[in-house]
mmCIF file as Biopython writes it, N, C-alpha, C and O atoms, coordinates in Angstrom:
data_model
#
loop_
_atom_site.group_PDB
_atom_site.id
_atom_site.type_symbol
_atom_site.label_atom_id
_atom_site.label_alt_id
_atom_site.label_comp_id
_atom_site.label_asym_id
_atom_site.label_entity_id
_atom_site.label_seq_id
_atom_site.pdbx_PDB_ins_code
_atom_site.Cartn_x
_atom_site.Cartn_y
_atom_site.Cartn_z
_atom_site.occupancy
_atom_site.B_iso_or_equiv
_atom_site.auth_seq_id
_atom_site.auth_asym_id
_atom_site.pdbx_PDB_model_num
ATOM 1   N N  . UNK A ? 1  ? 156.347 118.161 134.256 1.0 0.0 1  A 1 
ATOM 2   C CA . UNK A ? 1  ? 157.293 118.076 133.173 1.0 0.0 1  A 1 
ATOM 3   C C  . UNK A ? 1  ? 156.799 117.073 132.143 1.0 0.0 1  A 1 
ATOM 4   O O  . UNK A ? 1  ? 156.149 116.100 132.526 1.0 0.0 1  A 1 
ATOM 5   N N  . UNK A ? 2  ? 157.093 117.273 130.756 1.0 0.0 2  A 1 
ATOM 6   C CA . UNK A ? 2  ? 156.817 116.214 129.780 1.0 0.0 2  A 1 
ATOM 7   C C  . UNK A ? 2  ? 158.241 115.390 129.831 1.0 0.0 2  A 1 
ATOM 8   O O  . UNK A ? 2  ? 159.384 115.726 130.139 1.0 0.0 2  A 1 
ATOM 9   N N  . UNK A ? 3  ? 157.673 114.213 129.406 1.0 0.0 3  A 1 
ATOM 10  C CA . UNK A ? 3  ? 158.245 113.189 129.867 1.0 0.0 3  A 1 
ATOM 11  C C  . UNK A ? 3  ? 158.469 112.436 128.610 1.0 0.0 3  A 1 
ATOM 12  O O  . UNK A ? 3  ? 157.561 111.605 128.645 1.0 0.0 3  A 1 
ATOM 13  N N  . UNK A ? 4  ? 159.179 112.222 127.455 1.0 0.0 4  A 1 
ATOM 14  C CA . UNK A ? 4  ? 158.560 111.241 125.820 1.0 0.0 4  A 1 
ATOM 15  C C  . UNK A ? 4  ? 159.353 110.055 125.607 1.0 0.0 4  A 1 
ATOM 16  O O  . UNK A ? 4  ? 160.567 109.852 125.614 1.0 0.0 4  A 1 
ATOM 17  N N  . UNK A ? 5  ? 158.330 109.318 125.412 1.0 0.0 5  A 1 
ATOM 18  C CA . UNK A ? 5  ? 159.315 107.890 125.715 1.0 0.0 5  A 1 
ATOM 19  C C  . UNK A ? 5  ? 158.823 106.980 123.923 1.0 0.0 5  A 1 
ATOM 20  O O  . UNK A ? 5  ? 157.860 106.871 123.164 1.0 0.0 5  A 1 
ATOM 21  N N  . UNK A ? 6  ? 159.966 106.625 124.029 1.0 0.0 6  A 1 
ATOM 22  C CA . UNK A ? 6  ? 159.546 105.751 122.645 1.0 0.0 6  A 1 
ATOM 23  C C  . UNK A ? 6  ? 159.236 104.004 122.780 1.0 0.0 6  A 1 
ATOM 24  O O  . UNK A ? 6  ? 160.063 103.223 123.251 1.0 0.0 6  A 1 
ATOM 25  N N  . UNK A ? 7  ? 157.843 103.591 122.251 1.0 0.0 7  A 1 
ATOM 26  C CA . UNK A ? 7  ? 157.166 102.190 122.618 1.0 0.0 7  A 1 
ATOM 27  C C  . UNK A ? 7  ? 157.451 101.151 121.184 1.0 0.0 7  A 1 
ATOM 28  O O  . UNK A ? 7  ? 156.572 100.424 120.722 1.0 0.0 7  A 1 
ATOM 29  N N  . UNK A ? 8  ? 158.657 101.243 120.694 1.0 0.0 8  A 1 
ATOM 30  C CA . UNK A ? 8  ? 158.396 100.669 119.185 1.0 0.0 8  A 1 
ATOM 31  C C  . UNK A ? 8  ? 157.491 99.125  119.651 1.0 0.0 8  A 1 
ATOM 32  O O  . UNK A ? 8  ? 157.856 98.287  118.826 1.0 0.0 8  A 1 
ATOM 33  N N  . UNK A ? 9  ? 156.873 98.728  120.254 1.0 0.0 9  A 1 
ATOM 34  C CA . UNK A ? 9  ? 156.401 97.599  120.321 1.0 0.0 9  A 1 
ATOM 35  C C  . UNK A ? 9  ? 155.011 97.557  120.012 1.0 0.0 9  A 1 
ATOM 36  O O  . UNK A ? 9  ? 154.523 96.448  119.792 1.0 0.0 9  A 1 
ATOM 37  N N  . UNK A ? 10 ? 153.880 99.140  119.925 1.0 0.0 10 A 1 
ATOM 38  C CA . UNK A ? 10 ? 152.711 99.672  120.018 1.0 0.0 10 A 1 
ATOM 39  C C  . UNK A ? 10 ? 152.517 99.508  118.251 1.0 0.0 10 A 1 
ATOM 40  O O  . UNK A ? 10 ? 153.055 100.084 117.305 1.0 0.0 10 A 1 
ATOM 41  N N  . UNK A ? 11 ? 151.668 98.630  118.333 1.0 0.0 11 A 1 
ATOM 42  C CA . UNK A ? 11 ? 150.792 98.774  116.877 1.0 0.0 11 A 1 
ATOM 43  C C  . UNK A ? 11 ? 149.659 98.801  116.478 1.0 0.0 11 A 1 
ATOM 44  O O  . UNK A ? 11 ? 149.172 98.680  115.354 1.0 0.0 11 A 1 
ATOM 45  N N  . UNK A ? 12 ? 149.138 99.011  117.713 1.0 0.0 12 A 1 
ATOM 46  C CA . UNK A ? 12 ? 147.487 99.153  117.719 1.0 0.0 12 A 1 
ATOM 47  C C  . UNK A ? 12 ? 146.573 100.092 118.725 1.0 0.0 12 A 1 
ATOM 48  O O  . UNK A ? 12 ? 147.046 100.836 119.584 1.0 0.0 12 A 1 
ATOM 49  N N  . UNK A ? 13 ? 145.630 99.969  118.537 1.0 0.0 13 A 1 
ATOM 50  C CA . UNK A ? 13 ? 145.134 100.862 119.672 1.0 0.0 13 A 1 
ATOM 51  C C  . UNK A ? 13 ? 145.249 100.372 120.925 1.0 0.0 13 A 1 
ATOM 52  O O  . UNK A ? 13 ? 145.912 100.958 121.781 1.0 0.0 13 A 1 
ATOM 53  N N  . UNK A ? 14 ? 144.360 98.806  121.235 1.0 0.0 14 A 1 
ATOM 54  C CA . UNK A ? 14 ? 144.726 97.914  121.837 1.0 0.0 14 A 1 
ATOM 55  C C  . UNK A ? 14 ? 146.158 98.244  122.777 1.0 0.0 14 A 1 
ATOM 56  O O  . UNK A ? 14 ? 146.179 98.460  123.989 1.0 0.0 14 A 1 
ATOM 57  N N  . UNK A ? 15 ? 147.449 98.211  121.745 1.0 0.0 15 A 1 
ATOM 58  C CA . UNK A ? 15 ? 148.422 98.776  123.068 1.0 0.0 15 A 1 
ATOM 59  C C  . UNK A ? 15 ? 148.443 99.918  123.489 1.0 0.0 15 A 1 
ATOM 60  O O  . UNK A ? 15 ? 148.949 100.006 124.607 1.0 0.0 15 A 1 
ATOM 61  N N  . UNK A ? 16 ? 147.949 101.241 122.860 1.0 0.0 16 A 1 
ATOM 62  C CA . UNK A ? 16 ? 147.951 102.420 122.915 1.0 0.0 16 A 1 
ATOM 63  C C  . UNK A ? 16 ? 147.537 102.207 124.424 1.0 0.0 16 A 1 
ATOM 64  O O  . UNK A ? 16 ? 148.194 102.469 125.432 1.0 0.0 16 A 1 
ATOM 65  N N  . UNK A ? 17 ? 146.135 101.604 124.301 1.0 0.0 17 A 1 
ATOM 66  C CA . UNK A ? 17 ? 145.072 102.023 125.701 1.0 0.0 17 A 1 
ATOM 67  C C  . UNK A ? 17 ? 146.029 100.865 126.583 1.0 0.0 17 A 1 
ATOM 68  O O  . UNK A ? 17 ? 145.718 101.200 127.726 1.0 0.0 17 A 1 
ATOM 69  N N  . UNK A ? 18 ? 146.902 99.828  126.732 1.0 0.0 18 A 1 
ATOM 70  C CA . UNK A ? 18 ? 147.286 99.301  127.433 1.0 0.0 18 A 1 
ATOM 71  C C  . UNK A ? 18 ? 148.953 99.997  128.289 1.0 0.0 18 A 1 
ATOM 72  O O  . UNK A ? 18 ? 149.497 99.755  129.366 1.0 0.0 18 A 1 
ATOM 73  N N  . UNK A ? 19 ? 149.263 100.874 127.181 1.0 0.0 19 A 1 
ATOM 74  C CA . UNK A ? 19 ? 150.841 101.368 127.765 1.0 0.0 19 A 1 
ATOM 75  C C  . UNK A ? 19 ? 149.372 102.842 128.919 1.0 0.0 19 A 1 
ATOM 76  O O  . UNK A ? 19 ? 149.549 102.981 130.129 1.0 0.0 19 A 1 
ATOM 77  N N  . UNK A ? 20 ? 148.202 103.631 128.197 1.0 0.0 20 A 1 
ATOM 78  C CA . UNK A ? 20 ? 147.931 104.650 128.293 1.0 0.0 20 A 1 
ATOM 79  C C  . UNK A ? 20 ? 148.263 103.891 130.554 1.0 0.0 20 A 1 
ATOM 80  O O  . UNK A ? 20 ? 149.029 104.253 131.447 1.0 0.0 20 A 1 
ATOM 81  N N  . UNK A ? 21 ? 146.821 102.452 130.421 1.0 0.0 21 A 1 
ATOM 82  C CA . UNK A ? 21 ? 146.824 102.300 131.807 1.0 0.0 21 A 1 
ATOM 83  C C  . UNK A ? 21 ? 147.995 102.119 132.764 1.0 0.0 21 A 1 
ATOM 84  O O  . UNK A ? 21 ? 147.917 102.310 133.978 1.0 0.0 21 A 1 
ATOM 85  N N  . UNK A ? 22 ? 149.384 101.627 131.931 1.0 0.0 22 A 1 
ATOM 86  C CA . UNK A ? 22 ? 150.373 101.451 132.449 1.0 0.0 22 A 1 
ATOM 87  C C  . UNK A ? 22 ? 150.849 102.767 133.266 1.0 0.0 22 A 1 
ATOM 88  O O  . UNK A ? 22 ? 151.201 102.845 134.443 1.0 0.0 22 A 1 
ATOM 89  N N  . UNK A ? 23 ? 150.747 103.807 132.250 1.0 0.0 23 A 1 
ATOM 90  C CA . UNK A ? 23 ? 151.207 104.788 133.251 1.0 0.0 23 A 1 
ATOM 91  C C  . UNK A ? 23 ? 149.963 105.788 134.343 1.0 0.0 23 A 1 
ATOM 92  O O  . UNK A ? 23 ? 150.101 106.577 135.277 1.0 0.0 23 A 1 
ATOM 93  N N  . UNK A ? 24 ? 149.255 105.444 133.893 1.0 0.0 24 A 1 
ATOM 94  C CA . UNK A ? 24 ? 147.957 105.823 134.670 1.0 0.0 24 A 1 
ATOM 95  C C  . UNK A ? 24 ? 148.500 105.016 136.607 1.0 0.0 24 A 1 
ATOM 96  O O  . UNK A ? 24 ? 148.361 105.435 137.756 1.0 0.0 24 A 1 
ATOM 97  N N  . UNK A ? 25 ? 149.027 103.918 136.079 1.0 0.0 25 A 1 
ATOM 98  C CA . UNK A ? 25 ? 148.595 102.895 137.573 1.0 0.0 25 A 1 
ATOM 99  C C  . UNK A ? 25 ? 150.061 103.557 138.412 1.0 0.0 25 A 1 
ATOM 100 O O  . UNK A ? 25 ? 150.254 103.260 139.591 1.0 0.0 25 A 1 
ATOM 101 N N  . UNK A ? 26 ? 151.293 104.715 137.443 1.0 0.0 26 A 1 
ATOM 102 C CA . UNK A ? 26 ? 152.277 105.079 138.356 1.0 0.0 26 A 1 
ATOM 103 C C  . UNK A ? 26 ? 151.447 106.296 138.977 1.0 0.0 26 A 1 
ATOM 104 O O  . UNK A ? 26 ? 150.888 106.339 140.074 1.0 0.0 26 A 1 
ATOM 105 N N  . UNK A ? 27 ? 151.511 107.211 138.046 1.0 0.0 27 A 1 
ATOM 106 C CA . UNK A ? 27 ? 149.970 108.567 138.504 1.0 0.0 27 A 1 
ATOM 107 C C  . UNK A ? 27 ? 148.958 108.413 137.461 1.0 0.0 27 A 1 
ATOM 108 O O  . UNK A ? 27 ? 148.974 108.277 136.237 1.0 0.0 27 A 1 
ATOM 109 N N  . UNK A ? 28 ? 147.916 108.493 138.538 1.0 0.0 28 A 1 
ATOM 110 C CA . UNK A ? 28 ? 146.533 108.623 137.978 1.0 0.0 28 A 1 
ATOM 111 C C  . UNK A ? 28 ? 146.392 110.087 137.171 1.0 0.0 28 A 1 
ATOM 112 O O  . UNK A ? 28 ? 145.648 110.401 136.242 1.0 0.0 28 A 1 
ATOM 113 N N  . UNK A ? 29 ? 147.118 110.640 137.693 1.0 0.0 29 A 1 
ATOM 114 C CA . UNK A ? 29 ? 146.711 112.280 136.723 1.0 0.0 29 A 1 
ATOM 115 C C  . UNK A ? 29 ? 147.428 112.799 136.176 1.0 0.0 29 A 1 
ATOM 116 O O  . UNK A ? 29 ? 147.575 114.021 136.203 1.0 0.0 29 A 1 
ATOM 117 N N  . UNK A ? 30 ? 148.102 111.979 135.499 1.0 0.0 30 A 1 
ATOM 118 C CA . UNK A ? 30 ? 149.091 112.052 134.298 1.0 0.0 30 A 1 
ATOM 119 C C  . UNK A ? 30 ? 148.313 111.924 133.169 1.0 0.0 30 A 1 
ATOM 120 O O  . UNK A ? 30 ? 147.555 110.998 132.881 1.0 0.0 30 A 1 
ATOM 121 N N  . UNK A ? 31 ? 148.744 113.680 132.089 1.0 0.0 31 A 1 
ATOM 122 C CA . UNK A ? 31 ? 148.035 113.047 130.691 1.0 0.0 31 A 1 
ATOM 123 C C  . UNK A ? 31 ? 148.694 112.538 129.975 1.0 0.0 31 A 1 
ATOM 124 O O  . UNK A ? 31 ? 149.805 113.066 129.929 1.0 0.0 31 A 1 
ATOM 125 N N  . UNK A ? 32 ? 148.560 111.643 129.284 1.0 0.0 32 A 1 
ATOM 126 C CA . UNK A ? 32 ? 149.060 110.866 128.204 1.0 0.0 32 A 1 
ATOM 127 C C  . UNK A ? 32 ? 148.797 111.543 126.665 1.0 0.0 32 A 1 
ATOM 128 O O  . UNK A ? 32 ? 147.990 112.359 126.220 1.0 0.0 32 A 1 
ATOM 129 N N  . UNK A ? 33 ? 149.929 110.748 126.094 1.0 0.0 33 A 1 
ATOM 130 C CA . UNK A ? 33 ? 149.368 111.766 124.421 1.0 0.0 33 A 1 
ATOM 131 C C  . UNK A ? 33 ? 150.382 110.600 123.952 1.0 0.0 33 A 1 
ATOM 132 O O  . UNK A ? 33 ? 151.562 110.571 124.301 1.0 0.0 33 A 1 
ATOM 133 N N  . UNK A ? 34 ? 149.733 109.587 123.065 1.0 0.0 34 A 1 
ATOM 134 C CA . UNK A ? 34 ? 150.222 108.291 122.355 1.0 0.0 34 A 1 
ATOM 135 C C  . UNK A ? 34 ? 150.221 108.852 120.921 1.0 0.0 34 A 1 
ATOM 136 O O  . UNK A ? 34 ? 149.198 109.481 120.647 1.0 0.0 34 A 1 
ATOM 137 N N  . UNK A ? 35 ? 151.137 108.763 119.954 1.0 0.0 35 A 1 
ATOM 138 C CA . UNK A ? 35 ? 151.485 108.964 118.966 1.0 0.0 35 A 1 
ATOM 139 C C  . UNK A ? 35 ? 151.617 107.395 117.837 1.0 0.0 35 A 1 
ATOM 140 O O  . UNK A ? 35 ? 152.634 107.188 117.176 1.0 0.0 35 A 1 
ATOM 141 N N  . UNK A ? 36 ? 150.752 106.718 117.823 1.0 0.0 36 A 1 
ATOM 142 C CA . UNK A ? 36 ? 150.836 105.921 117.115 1.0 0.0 36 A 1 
ATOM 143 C C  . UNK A ? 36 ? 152.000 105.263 115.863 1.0 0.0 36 A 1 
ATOM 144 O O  . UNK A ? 36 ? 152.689 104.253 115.720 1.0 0.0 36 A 1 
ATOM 145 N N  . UNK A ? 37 ? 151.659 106.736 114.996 1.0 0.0 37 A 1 
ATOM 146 C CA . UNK A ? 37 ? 152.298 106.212 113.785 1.0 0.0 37 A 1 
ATOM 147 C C  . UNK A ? 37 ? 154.159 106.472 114.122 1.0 0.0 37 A 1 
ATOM 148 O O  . UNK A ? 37 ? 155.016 105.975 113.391 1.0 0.0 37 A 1 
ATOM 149 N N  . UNK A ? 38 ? 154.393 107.087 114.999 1.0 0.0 38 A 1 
ATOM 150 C CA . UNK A ? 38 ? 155.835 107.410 115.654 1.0 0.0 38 A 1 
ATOM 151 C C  . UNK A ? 38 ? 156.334 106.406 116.764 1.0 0.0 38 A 1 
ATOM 152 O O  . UNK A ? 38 ? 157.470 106.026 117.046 1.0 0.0 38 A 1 
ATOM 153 N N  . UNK A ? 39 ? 154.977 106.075 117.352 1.0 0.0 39 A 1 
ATOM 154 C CA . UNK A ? 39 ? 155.295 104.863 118.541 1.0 0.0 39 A 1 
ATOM 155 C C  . UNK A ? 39 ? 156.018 106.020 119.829 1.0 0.0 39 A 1 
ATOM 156 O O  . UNK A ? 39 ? 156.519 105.679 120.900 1.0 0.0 39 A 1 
ATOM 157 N N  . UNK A ? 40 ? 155.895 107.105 119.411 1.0 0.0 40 A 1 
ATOM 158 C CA . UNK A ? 40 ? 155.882 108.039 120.423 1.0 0.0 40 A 1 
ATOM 159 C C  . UNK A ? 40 ? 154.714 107.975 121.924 1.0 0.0 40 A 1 
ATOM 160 O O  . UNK A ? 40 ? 153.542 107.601 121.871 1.0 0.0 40 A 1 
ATOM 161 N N  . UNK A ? 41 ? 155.447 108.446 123.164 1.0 0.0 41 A 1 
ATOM 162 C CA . UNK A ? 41 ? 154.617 108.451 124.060 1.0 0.0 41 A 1 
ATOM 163 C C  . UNK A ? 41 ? 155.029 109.745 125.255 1.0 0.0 41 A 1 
ATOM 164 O O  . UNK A ? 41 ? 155.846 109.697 126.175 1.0 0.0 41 A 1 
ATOM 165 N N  . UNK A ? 42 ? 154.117 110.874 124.824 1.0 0.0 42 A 1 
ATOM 166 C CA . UNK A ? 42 ? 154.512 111.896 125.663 1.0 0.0 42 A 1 
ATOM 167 C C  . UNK A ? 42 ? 153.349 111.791 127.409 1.0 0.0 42 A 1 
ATOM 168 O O  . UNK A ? 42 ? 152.174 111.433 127.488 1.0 0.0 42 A 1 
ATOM 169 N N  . UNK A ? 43 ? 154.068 112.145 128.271 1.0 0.0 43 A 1 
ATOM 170 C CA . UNK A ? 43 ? 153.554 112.247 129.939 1.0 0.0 43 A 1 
ATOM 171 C C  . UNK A ? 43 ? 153.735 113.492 130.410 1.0 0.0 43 A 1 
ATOM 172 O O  . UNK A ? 43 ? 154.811 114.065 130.580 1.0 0.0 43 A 1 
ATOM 173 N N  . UNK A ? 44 ? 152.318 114.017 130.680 1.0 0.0 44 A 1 
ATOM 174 C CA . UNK A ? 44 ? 152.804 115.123 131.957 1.0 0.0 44 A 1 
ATOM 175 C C  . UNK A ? 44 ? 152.739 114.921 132.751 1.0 0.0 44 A 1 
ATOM 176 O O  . UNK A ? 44 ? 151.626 114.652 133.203 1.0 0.0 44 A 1 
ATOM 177 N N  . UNK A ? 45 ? 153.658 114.894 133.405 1.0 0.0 45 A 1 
ATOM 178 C CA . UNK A ? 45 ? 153.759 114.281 135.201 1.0 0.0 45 A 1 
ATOM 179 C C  . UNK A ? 45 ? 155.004 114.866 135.800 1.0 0.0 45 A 1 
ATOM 180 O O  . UNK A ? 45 ? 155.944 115.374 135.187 1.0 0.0 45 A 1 
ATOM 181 N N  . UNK A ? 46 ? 154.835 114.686 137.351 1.0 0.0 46 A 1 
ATOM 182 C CA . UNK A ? 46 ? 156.291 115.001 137.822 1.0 0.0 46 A 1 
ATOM 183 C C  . UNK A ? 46 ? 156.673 113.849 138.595 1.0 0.0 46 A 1 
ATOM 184 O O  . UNK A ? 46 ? 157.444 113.875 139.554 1.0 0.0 46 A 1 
ATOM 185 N N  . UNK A ? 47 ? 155.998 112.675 138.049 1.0 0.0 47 A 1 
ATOM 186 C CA . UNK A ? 47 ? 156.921 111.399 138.548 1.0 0.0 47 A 1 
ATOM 187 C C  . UNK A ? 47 ? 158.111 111.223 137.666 1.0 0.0 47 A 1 
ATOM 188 O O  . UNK A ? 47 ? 158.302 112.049 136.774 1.0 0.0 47 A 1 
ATOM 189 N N  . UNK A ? 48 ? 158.953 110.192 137.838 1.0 0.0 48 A 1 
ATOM 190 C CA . UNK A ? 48 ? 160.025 109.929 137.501 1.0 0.0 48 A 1 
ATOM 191 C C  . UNK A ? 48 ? 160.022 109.019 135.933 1.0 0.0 48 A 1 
ATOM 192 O O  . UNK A ? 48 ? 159.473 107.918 135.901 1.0 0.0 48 A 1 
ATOM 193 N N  . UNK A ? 49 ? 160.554 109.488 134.927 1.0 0.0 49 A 1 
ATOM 194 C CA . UNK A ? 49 ? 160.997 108.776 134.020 1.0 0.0 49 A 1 
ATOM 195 C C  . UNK A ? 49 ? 161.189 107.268 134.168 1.0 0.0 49 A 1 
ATOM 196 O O  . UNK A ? 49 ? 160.707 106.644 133.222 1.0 0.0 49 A 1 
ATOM 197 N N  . UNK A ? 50 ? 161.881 106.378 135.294 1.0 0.0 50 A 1 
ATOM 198 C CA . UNK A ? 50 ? 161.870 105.762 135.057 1.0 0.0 50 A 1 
ATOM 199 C C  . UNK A ? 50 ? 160.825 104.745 135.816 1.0 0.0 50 A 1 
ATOM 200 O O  . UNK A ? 50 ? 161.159 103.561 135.785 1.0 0.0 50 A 1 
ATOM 201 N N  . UNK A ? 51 ? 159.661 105.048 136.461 1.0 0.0 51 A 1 
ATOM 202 C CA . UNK A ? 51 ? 158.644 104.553 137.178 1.0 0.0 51 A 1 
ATOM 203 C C  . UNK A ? 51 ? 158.193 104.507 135.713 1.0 0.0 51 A 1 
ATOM 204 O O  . UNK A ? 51 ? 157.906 103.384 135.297 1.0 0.0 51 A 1 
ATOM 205 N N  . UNK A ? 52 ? 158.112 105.251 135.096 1.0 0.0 52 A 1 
ATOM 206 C CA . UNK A ? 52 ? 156.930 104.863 133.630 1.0 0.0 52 A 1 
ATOM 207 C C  . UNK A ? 52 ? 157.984 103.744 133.138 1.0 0.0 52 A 1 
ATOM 208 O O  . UNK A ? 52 ? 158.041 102.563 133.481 1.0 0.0 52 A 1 
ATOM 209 N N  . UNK A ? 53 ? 158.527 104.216 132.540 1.0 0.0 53 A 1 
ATOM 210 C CA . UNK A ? 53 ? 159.341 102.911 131.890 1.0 0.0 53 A 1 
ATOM 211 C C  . UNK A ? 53 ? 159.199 101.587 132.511 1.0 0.0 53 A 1 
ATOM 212 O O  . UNK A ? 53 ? 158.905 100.608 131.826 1.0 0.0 53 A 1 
ATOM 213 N N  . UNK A ? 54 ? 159.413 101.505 133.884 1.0 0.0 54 A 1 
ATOM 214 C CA . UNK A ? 54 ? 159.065 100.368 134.580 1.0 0.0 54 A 1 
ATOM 215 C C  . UNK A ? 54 ? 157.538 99.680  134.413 1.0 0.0 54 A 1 
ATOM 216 O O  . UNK A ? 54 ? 157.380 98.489  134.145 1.0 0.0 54 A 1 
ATOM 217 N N  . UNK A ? 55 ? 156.747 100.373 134.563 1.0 0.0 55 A 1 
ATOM 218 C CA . UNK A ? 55 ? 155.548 99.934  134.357 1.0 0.0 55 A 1 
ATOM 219 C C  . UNK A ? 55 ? 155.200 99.472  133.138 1.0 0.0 55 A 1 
ATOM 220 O O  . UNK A ? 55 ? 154.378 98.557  133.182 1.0 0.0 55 A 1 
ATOM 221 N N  . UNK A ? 56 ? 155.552 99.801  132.081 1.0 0.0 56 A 1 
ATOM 222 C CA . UNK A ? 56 ? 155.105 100.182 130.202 1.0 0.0 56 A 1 
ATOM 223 C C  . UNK A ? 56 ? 155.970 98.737  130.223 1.0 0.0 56 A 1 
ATOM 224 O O  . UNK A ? 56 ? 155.251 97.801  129.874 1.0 0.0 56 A 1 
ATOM 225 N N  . UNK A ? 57 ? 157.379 98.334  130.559 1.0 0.0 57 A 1 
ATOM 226 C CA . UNK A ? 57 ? 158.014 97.484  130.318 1.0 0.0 57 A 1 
ATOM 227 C C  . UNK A ? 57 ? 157.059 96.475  131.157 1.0 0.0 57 A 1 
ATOM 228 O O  . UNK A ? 57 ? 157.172 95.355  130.659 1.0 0.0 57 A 1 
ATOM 229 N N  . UNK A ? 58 ? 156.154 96.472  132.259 1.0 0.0 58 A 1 
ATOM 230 C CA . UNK A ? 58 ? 155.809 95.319  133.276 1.0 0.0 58 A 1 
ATOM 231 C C  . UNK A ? 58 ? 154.514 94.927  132.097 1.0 0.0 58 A 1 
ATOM 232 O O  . UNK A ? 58 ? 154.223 93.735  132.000 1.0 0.0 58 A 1 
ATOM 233 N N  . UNK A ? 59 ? 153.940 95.699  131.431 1.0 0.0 59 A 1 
ATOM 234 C CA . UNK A ? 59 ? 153.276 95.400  130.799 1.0 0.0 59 A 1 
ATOM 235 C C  . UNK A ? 59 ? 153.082 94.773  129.441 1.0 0.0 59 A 1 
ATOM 236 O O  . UNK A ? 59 ? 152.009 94.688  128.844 1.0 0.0 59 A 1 
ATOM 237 N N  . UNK A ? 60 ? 154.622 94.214  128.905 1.0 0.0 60 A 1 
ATOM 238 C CA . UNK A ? 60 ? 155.536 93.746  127.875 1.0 0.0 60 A 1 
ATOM 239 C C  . UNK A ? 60 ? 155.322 94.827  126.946 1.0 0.0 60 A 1 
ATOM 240 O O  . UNK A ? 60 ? 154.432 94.607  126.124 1.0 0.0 60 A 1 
ATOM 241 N N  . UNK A ? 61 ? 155.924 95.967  126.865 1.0 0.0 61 A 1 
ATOM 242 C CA . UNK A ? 61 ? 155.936 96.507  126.277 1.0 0.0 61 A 1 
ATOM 243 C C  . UNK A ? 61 ? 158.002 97.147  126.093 1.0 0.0 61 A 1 
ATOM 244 O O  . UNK A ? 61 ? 158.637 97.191  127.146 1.0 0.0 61 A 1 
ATOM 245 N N  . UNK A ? 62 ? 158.470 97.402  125.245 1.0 0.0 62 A 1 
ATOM 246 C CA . UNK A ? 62 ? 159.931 97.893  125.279 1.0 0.0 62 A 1 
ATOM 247 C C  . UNK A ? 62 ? 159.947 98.867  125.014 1.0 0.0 62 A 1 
ATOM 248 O O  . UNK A ? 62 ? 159.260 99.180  124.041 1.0 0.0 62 A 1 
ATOM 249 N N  . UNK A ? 63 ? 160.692 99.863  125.674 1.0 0.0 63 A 1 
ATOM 250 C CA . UNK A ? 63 ? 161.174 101.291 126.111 1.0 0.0 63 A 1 
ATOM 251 C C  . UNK A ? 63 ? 162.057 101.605 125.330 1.0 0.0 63 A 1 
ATOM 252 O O  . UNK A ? 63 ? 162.963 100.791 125.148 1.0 0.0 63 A 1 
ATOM 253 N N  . UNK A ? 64 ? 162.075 103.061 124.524 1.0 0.0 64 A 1 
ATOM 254 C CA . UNK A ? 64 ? 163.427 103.288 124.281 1.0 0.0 64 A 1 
ATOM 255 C C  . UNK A ? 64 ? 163.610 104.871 124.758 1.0 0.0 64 A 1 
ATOM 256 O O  . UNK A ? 64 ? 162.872 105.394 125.593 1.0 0.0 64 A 1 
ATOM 257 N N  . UNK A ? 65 ? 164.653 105.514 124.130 1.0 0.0 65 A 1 
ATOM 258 C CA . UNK A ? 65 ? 164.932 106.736 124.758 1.0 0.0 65 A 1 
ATOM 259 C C  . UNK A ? 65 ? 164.177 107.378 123.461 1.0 0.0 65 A 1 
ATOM 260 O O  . UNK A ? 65 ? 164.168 106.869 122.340 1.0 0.0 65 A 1 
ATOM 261 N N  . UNK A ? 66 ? 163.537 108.618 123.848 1.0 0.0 66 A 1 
ATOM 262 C CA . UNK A ? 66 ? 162.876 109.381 122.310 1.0 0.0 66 A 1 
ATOM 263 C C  . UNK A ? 66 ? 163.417 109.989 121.967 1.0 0.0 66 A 1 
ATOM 264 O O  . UNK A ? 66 ? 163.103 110.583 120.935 1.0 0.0 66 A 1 
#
């Protein structure tokens, strides 16, 4: 399932590749698709919504709903 979470905290690539490992470390074979200029963050995975959020947030990053 896609999964889209909004990172308004992402302003660089720098966090791009830091939220990308965040959710990498819930599943490794989850693709990611970072939307920069939206601060958008879509997941295909069939883990749970809020394991990403948890992680993206462990990584100071803030979550919102997309």
């Amino acid at each position: 399932m896609t999964i889209n979470l909004k990172v308004p905290s992402m302003v660089c690539d720098g966090c791009a590749e830091t939220v990308t490992k965040a959710v990498k470390t819930v599943d490794g074979q989850a693709r990611v698709n970072i939307d920069l200029d939206s601060k958008l963050v879509a997941i295909e995975s069939a883990a749970s919504p809020e394991s990403f959020e948890q992680a993206i947030t462990a990584v100071g990053h803030d979550v919102d709903e997309a």
